[in-house]
N, C-alpha and C positions, 0 to 999 in steps of 0.2 A: 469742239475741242480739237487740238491739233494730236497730231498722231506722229511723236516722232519714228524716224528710219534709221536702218543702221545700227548702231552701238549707243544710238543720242539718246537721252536722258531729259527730258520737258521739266527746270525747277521755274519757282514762283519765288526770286528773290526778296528776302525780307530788308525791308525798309531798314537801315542806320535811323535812329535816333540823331534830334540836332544837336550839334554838339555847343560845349560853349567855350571861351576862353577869359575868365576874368569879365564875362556877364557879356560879353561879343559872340553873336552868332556867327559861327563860321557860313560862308553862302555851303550849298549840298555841293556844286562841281569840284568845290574845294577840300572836300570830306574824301574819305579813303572809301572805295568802292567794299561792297560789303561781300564775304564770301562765305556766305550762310544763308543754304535755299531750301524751301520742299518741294520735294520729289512728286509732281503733277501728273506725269503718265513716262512708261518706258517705253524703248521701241520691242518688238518680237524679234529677236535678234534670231537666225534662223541659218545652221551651215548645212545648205542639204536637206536633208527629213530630218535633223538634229536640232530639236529648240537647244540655245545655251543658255545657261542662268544669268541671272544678274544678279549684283551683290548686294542691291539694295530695290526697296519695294514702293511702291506709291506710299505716299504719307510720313516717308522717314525725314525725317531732319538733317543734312550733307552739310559738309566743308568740302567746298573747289576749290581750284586754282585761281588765283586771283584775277588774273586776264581770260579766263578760260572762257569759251562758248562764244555763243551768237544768239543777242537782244531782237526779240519777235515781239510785235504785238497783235496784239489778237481780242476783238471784240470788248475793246477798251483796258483790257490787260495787258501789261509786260513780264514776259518769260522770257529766260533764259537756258537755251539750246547746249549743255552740254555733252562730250564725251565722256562714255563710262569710265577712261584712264585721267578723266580731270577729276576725277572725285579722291578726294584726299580721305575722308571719312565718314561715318554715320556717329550722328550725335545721341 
């Protein structure tokens, strides 16, 4: 499992549904990127001998920033790498 560093946040972005239009599949690149992930592993964010919290914990359900992060794959999965200040919310 990857271990992020820093401030970064490990989500497991959830799949968009196909969408349709008047019974026309839209192709997936043409779909709106999805920004609703769970929360896979955090990093030990660490100033000094001082753990600092994070606002959210493995397993919670987020809203990112739409562009936010950096796409990893890993042992046939796709995660996305974001910053603690891209997270918009816990669902």
């Amino acid at each position: 499992m990857l271990k992020p560093l820093g401030d970064r946040i490990l989500l497991q972005v959830e799949q968009e549904q196909e969408q349709t239009v008047g019974g026309i599949v839209i192709a997936s690149n043409a779909q709106e990127k999805s920004t609703i992930g769970k929360v896979v592993a955090i990093s030990d964010k660490s100033i000094g001998d001082l753990q600092a919290p994070t606002a959210v914990k493995v397993g919670d359900e987020v809203l990112f920033d739409k562009y936010a992060g950096t796409e990893v794959k890993n042992a046939g999965e796709t995660y996305l790498v974001v910053h603690e200040k891209d997270l918009i919310a816990v669902l």
